[in-house]
mmCIF file of the N, C-alpha and C atoms, coordinates in Angstrom:
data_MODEL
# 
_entry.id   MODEL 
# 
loop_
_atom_site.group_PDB 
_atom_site.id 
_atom_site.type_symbol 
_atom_site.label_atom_id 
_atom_site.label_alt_id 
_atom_site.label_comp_id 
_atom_site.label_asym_id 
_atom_site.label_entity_id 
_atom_site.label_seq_id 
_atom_site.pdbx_PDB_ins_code 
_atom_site.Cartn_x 
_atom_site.Cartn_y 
_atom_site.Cartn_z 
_atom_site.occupancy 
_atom_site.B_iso_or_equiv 
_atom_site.pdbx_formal_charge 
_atom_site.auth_seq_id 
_atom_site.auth_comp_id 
_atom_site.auth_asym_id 
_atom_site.auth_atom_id 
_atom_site.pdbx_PDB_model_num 
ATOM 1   N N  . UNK A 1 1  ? 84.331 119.668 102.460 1.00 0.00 ? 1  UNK A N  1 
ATOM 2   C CA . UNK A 1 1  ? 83.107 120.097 101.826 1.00 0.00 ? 1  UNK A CA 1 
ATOM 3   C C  . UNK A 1 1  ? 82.450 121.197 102.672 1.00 0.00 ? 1  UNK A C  1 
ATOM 4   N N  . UNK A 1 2  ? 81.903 121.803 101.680 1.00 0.00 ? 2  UNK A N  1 
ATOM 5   C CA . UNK A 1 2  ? 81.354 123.359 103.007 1.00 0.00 ? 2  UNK A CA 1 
ATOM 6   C C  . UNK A 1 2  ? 79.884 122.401 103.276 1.00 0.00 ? 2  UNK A C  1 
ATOM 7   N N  . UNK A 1 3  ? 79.137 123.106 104.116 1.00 0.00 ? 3  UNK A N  1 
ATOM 8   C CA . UNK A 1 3  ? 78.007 122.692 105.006 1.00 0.00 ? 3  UNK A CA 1 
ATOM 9   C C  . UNK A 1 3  ? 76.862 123.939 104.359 1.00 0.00 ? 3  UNK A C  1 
ATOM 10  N N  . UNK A 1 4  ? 75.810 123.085 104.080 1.00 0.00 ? 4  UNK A N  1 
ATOM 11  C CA . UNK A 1 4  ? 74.456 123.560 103.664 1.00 0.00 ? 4  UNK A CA 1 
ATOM 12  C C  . UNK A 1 4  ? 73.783 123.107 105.100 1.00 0.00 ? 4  UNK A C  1 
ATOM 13  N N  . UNK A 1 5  ? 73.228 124.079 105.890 1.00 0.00 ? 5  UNK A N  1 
ATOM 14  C CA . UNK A 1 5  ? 72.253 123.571 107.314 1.00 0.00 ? 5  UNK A CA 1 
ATOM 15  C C  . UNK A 1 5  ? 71.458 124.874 107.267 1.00 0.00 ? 5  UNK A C  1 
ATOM 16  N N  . UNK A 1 6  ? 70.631 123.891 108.199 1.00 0.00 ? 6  UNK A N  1 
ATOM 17  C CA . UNK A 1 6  ? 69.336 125.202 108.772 1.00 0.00 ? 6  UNK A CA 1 
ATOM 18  C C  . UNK A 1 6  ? 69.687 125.631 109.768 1.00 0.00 ? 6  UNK A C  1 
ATOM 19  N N  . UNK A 1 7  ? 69.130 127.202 110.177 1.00 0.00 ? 7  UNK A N  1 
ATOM 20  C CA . UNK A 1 7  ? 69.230 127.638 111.598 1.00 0.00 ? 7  UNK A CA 1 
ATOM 21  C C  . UNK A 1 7  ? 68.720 126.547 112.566 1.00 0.00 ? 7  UNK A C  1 
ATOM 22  N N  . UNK A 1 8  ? 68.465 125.981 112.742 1.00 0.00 ? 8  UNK A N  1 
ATOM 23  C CA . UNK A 1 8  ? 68.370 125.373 113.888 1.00 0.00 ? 8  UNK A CA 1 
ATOM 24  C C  . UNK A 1 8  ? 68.649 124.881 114.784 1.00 0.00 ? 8  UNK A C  1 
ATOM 25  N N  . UNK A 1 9  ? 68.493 125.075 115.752 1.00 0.00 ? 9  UNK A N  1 
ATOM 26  C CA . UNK A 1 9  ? 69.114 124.683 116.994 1.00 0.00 ? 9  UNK A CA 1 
ATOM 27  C C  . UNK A 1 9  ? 70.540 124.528 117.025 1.00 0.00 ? 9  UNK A C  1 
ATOM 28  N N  . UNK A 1 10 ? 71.822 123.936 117.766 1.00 0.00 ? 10 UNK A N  1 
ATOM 29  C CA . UNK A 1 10 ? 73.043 124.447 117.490 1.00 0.00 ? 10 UNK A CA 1 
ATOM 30  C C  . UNK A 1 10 ? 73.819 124.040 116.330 1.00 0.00 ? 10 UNK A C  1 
ATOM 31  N N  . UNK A 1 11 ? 72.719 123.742 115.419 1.00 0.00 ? 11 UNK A N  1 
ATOM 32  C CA . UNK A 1 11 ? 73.673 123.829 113.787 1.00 0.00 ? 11 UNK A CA 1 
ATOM 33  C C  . UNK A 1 11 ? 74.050 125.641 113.741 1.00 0.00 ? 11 UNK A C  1 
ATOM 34  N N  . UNK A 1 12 ? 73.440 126.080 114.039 1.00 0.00 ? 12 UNK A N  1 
ATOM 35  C CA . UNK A 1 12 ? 74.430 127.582 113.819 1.00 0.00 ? 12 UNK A CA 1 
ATOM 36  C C  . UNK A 1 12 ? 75.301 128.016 113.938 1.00 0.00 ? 12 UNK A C  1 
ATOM 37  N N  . UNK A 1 13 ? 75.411 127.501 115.213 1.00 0.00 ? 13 UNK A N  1 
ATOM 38  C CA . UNK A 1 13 ? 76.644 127.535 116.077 1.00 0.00 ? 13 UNK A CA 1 
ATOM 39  C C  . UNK A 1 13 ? 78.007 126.862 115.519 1.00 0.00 ? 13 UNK A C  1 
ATOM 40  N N  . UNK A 1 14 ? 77.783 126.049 114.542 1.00 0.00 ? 14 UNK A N  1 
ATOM 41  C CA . UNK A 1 14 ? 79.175 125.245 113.903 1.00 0.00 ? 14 UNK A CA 1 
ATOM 42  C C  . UNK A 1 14 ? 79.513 125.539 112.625 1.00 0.00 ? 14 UNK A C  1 
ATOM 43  N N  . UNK A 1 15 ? 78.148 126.416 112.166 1.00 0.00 ? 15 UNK A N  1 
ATOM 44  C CA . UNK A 1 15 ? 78.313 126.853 110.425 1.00 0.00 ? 15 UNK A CA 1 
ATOM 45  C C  . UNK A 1 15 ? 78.357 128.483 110.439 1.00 0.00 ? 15 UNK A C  1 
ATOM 46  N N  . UNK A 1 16 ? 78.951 129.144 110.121 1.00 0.00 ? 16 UNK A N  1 
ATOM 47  C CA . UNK A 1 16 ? 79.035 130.240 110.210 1.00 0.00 ? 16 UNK A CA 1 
ATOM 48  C C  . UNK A 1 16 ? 78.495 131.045 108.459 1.00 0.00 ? 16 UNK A C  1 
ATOM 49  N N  . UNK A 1 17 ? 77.687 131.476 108.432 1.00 0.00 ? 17 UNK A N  1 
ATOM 50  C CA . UNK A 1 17 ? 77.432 132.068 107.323 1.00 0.00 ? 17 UNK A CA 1 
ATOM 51  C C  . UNK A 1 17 ? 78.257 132.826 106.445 1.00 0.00 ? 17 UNK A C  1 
ATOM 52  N N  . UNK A 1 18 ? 78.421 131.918 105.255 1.00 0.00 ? 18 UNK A N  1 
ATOM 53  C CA . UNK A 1 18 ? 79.525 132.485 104.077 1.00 0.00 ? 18 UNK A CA 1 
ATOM 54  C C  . UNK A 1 18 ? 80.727 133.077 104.560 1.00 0.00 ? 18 UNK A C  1 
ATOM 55  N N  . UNK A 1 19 ? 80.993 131.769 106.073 1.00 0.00 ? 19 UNK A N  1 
ATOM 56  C CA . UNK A 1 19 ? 82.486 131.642 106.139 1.00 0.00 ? 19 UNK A CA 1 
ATOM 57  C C  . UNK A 1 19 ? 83.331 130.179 106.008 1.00 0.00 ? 19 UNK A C  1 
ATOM 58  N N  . UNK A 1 20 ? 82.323 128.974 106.565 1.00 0.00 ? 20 UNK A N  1 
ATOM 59  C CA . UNK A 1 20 ? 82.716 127.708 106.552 1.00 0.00 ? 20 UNK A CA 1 
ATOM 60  C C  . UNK A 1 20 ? 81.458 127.245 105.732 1.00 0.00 ? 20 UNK A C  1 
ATOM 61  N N  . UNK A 1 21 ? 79.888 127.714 105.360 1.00 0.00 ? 21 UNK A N  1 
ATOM 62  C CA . UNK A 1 21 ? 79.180 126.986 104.943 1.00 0.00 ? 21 UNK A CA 1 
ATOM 63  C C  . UNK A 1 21 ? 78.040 127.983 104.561 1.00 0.00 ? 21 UNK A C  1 
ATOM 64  N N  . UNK A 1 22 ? 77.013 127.337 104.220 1.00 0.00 ? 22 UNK A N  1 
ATOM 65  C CA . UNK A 1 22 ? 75.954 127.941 104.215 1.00 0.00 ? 22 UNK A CA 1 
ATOM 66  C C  . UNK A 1 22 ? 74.655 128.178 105.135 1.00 0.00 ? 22 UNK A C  1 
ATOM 67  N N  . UNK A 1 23 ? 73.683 128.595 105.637 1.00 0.00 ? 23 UNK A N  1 
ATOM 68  C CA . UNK A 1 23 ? 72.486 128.478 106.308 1.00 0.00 ? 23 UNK A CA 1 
ATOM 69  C C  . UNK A 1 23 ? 71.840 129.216 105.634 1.00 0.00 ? 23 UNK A C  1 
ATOM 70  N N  . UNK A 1 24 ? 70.358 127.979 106.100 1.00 0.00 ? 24 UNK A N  1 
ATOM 71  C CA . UNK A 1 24 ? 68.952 128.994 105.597 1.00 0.00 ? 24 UNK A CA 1 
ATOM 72  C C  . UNK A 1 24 ? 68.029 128.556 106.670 1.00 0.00 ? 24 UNK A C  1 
ATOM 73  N N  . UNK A 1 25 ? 67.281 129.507 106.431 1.00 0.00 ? 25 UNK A N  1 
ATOM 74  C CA . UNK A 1 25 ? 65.896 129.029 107.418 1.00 0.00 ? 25 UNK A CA 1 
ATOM 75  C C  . UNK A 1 25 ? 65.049 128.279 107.175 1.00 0.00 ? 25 UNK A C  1 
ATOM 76  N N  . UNK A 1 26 ? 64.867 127.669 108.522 1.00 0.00 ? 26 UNK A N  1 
ATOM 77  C CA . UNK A 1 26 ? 64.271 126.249 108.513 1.00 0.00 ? 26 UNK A CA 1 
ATOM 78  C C  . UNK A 1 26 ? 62.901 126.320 107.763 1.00 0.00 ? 26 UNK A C  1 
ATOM 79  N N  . UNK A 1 27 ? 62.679 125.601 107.329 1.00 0.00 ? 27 UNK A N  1 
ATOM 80  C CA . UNK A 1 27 ? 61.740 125.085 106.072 1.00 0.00 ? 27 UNK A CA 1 
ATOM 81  C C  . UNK A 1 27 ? 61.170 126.294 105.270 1.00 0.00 ? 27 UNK A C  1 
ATOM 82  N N  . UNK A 1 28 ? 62.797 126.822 104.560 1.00 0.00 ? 28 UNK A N  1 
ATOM 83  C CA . UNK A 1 28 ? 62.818 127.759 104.000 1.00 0.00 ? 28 UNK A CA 1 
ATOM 84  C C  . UNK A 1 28 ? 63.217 126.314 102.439 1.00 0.00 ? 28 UNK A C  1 
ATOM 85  N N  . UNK A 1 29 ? 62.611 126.009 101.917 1.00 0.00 ? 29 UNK A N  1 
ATOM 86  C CA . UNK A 1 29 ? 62.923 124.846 100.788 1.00 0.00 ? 29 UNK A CA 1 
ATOM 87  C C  . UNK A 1 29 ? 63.630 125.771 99.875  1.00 0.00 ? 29 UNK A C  1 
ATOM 88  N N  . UNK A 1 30 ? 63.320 127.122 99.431  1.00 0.00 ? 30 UNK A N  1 
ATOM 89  C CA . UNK A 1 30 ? 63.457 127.855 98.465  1.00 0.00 ? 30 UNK A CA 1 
ATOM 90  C C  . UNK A 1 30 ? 64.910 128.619 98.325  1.00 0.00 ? 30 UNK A C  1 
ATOM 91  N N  . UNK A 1 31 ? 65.578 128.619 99.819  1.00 0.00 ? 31 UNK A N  1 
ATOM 92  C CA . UNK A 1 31 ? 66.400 129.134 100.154 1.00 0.00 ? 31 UNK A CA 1 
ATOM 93  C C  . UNK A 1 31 ? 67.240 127.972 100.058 1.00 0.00 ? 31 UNK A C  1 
ATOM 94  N N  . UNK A 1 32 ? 67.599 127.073 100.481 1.00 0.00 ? 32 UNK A N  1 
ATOM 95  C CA . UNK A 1 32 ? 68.228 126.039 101.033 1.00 0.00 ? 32 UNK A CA 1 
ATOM 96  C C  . UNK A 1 32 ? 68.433 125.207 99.373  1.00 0.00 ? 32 UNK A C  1 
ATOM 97  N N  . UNK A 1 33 ? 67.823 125.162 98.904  1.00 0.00 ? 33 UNK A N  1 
ATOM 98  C CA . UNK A 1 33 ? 67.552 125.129 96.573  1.00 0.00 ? 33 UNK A CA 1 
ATOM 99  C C  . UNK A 1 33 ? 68.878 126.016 96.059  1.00 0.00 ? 33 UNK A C  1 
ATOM 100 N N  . UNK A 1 34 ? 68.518 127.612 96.513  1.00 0.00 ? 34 UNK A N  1 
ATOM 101 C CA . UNK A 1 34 ? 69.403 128.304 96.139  1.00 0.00 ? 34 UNK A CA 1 
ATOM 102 C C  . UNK A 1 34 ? 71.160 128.517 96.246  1.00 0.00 ? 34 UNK A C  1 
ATOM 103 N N  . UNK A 1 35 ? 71.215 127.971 98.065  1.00 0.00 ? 35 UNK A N  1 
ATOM 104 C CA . UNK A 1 35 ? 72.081 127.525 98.302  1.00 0.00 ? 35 UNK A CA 1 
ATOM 105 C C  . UNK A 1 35 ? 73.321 126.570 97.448  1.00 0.00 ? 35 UNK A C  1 
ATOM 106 N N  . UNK A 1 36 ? 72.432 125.755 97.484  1.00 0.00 ? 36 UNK A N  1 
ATOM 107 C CA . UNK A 1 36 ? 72.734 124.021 96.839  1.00 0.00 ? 36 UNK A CA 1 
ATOM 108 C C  . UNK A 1 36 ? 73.354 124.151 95.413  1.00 0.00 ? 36 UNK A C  1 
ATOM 109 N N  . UNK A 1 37 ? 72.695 125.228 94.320  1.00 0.00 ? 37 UNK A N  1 
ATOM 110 C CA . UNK A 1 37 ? 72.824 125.732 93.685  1.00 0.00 ? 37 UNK A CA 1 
ATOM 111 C C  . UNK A 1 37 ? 73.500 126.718 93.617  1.00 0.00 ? 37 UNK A C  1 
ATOM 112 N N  . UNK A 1 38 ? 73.973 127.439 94.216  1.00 0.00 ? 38 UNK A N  1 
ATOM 113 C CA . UNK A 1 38 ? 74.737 128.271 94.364  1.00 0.00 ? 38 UNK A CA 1 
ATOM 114 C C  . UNK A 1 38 ? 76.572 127.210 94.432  1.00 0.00 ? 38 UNK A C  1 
ATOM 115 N N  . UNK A 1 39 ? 76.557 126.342 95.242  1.00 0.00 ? 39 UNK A N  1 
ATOM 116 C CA . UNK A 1 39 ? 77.880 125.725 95.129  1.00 0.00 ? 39 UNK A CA 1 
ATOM 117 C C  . UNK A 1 39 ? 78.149 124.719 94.359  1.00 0.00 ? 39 UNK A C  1 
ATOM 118 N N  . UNK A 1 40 ? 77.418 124.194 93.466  1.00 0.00 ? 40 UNK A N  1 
ATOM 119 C CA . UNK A 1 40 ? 77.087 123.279 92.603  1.00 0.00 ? 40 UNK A CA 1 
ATOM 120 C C  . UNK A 1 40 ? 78.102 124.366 91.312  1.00 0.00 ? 40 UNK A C  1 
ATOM 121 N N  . UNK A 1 41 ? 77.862 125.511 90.927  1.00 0.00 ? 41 UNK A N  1 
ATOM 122 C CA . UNK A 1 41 ? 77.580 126.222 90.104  1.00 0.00 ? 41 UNK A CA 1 
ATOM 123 C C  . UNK A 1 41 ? 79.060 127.107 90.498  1.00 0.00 ? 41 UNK A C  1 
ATOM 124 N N  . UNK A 1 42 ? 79.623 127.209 91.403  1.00 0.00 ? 42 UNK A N  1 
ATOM 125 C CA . UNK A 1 42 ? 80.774 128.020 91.906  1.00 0.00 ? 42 UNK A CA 1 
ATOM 126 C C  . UNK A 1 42 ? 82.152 127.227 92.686  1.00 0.00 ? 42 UNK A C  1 
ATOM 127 N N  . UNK A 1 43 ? 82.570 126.419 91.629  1.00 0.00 ? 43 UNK A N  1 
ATOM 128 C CA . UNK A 1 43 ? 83.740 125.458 92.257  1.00 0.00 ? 43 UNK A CA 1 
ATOM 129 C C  . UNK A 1 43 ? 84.530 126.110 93.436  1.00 0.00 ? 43 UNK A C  1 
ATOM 130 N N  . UNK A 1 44 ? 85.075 127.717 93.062  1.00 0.00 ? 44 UNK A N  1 
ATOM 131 C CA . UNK A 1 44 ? 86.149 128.593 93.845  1.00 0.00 ? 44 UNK A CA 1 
ATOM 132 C C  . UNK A 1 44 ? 85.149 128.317 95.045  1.00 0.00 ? 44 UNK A C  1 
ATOM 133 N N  . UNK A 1 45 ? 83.989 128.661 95.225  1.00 0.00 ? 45 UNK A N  1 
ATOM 134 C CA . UNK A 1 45 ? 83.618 129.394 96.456  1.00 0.00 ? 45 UNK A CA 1 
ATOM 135 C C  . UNK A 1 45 ? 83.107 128.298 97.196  1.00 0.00 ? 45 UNK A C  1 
ATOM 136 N N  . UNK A 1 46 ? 83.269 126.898 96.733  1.00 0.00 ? 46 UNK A N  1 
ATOM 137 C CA . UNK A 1 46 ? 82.698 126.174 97.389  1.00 0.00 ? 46 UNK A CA 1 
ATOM 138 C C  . UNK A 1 46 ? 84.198 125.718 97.529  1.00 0.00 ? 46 UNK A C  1 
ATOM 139 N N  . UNK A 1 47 ? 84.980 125.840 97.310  1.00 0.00 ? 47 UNK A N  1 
ATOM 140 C CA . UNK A 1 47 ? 85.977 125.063 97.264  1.00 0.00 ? 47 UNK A CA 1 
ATOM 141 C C  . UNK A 1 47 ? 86.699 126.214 98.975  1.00 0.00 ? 47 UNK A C  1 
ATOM 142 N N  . UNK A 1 48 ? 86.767 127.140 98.706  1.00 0.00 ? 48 UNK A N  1 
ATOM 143 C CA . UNK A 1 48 ? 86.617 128.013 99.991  1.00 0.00 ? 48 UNK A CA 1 
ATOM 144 C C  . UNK A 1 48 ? 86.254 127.920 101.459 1.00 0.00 ? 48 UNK A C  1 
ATOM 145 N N  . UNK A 1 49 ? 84.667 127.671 101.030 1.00 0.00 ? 49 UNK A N  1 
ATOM 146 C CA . UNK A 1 49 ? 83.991 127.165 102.572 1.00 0.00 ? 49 UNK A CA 1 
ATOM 147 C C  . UNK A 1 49 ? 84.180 125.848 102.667 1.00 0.00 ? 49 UNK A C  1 
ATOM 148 N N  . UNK A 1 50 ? 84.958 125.009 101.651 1.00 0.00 ? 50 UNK A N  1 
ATOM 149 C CA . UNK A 1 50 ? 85.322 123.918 102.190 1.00 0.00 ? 50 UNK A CA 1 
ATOM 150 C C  . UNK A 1 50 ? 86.774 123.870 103.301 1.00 0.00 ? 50 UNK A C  1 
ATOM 151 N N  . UNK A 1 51 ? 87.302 124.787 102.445 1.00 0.00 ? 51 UNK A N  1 
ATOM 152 C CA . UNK A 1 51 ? 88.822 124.794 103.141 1.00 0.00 ? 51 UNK A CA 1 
ATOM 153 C C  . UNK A 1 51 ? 88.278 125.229 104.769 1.00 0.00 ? 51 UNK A C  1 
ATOM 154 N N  . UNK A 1 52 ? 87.987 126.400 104.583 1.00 0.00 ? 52 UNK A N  1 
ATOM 155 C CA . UNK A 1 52 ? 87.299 126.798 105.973 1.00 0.00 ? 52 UNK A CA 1 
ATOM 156 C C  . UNK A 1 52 ? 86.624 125.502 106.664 1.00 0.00 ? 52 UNK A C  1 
ATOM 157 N N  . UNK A 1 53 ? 85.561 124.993 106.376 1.00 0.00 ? 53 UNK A N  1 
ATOM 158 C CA . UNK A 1 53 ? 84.584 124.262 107.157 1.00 0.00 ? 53 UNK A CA 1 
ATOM 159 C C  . UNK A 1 53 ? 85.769 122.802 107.512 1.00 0.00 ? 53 UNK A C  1 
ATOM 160 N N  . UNK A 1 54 ? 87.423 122.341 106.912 1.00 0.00 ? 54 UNK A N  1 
ATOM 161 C CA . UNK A 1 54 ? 88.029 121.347 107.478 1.00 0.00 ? 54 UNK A CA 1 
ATOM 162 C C  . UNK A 1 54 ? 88.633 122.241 108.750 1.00 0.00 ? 54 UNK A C  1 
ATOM 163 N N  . UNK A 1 55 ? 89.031 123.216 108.393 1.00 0.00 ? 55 UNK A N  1 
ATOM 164 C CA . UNK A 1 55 ? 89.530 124.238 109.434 1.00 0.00 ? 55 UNK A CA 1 
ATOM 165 C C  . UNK A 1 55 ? 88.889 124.089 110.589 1.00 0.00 ? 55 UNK A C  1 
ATOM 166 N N  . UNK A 1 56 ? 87.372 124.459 111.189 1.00 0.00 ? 56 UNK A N  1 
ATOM 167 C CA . UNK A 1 56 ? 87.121 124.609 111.817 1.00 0.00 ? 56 UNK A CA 1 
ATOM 168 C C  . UNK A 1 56 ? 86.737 123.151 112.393 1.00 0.00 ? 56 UNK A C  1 
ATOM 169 N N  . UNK A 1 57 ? 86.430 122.198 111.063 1.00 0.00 ? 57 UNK A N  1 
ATOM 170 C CA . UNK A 1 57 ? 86.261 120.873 112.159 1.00 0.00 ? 57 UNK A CA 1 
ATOM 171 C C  . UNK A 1 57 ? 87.320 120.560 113.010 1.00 0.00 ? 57 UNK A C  1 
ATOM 172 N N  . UNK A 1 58 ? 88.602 120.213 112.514 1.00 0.00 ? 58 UNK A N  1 
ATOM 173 C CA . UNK A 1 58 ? 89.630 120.735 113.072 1.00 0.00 ? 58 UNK A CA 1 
ATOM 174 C C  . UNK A 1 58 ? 90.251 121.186 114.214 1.00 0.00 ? 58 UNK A C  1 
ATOM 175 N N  . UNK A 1 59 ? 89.682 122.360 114.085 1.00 0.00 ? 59 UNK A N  1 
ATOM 176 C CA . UNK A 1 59 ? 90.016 123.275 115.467 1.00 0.00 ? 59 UNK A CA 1 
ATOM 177 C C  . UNK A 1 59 ? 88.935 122.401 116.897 1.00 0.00 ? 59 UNK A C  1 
ATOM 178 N N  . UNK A 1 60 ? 87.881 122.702 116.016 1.00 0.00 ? 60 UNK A N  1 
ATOM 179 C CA . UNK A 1 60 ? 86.440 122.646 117.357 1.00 0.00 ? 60 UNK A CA 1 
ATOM 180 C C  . UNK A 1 60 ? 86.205 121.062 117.186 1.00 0.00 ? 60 UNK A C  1 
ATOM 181 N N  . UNK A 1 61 ? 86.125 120.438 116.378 1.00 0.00 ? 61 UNK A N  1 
ATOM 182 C CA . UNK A 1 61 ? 85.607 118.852 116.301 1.00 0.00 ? 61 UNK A CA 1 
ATOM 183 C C  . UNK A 1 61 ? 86.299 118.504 116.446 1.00 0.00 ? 61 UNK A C  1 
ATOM 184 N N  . UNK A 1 62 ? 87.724 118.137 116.469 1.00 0.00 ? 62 UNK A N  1 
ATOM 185 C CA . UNK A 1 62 ? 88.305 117.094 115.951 1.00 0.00 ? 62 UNK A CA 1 
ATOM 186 C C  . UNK A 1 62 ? 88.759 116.427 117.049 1.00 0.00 ? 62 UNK A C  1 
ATOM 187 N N  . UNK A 1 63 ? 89.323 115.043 116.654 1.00 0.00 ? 63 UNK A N  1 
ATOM 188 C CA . UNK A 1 63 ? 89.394 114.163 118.304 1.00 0.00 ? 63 UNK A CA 1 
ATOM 189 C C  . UNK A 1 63 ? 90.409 114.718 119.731 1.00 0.00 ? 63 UNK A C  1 
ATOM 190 N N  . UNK A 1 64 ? 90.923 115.237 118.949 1.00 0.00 ? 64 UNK A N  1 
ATOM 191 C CA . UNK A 1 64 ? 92.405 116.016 120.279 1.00 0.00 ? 64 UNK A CA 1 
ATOM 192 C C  . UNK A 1 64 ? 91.601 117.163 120.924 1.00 0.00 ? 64 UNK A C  1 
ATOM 193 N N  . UNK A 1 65 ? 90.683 118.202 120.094 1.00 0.00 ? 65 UNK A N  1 
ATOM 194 C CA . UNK A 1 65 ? 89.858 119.239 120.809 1.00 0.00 ? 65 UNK A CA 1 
ATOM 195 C C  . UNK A 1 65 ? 89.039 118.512 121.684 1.00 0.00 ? 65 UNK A C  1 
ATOM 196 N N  . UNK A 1 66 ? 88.387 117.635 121.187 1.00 0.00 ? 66 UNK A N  1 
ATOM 197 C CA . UNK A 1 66 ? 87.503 116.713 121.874 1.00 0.00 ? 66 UNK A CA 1 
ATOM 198 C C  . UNK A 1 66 ? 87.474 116.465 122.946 1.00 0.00 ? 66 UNK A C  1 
ATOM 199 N N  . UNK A 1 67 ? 89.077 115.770 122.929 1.00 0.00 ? 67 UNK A N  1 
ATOM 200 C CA . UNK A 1 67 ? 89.352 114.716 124.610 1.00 0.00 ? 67 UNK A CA 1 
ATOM 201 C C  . UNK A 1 67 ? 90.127 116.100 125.320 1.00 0.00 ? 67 UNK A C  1 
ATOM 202 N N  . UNK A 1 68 ? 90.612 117.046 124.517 1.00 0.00 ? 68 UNK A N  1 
ATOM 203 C CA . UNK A 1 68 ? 90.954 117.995 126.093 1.00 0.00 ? 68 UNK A CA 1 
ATOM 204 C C  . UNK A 1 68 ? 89.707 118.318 126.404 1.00 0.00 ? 68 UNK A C  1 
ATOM 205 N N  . UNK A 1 69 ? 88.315 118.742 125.929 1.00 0.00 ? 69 UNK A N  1 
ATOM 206 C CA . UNK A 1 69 ? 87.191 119.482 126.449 1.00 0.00 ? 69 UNK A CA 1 
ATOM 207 C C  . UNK A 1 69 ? 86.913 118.532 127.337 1.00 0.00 ? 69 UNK A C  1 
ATOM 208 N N  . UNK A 1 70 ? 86.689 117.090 126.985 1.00 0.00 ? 70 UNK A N  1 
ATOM 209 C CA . UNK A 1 70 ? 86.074 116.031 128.273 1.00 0.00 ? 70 UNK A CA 1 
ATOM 210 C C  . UNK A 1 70 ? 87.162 116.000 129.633 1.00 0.00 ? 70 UNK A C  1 
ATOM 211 N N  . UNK A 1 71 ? 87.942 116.345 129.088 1.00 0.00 ? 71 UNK A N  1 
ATOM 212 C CA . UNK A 1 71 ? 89.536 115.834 130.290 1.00 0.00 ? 71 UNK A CA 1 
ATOM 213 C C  . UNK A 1 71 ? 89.075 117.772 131.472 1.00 0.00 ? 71 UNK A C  1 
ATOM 214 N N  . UNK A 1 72 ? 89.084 118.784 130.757 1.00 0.00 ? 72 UNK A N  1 
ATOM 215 C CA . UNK A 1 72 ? 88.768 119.846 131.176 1.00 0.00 ? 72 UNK A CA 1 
ATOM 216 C C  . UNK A 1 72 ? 87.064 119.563 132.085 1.00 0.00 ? 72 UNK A C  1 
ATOM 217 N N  . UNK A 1 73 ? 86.377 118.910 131.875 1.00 0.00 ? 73 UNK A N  1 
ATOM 218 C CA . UNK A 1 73 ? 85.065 119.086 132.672 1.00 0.00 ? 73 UNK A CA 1 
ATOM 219 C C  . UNK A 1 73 ? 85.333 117.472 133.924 1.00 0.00 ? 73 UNK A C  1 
ATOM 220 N N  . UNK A 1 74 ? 86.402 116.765 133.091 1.00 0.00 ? 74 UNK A N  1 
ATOM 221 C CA . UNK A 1 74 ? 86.344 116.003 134.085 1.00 0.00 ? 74 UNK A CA 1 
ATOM 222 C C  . UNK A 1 74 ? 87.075 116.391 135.360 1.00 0.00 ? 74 UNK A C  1 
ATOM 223 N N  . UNK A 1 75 ? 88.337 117.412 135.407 1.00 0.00 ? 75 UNK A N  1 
ATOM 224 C CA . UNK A 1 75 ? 89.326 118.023 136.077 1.00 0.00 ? 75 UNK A CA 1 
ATOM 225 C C  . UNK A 1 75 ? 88.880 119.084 137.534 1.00 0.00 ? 75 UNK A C  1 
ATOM 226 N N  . UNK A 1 76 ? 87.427 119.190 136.311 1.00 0.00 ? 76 UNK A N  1 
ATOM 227 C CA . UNK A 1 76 ? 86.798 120.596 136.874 1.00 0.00 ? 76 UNK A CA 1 
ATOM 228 C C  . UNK A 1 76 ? 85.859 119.698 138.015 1.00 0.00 ? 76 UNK A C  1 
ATOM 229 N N  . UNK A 1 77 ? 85.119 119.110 137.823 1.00 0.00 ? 77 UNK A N  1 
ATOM 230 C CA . UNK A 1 77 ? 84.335 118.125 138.643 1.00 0.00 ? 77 UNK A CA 1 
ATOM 231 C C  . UNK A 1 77 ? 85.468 117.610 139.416 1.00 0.00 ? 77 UNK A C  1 
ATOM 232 N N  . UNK A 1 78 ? 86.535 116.656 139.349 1.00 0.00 ? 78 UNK A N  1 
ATOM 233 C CA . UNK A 1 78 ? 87.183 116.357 140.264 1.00 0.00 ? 78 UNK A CA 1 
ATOM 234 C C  . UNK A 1 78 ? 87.390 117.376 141.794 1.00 0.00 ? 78 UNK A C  1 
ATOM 235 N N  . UNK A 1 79 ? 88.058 118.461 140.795 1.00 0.00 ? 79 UNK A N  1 
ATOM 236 C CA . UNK A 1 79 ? 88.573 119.783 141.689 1.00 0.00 ? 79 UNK A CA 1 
ATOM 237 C C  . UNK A 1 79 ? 87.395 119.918 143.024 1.00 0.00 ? 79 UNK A C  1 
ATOM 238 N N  . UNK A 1 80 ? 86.198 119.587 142.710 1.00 0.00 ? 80 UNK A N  1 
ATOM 239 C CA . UNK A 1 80 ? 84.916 120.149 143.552 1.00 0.00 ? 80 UNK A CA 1 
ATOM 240 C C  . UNK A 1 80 ? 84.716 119.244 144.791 1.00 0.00 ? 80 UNK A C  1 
ATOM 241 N N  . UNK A 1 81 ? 85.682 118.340 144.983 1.00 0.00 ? 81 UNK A N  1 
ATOM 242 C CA . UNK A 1 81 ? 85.499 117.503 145.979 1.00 0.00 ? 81 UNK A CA 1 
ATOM 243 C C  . UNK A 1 81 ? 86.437 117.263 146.954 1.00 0.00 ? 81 UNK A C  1 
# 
């Protein structure tokens, strides 16, 4: 499913605008309506930033990215001693 979020804080950082999802500005109600509506109304294009938005969970979320990032800061801390 693609992602409807607000700029805020590091939701930006994981939704990329009309590539994996959507964003609007925060307590932008009017925007974030349009959105909603917008993929409600456009199977292809939601069907799109969905493909994208498993992609990137995927890549960046998913449990194997995960445990190398913790295994990488734990390696790195070890190294310092």
């Amino acid at each position: 499913m693609p992602i409807v979020s607000s700029d805020a804080g590091g939701l930006k950082e994981a939704v990329q605008h009309e590539v994996n999802g959507l964003l609007f500005q925060t307590g932008n109600d009017d925007m974030l309506t349009a959105h909603l509506n917008q993929l409600l109304e456009d199977e292809a294009y939601r069907g799109l930033l969905g493909k994208q938005a498993r992609k990137f969970a995927l890549a960046h979320r998913g449990l194997d990215s995960m445990v190398k990032r913790v295994l990488q800061v734990y390696r790195k801390e070890m190294s310092k001693t």
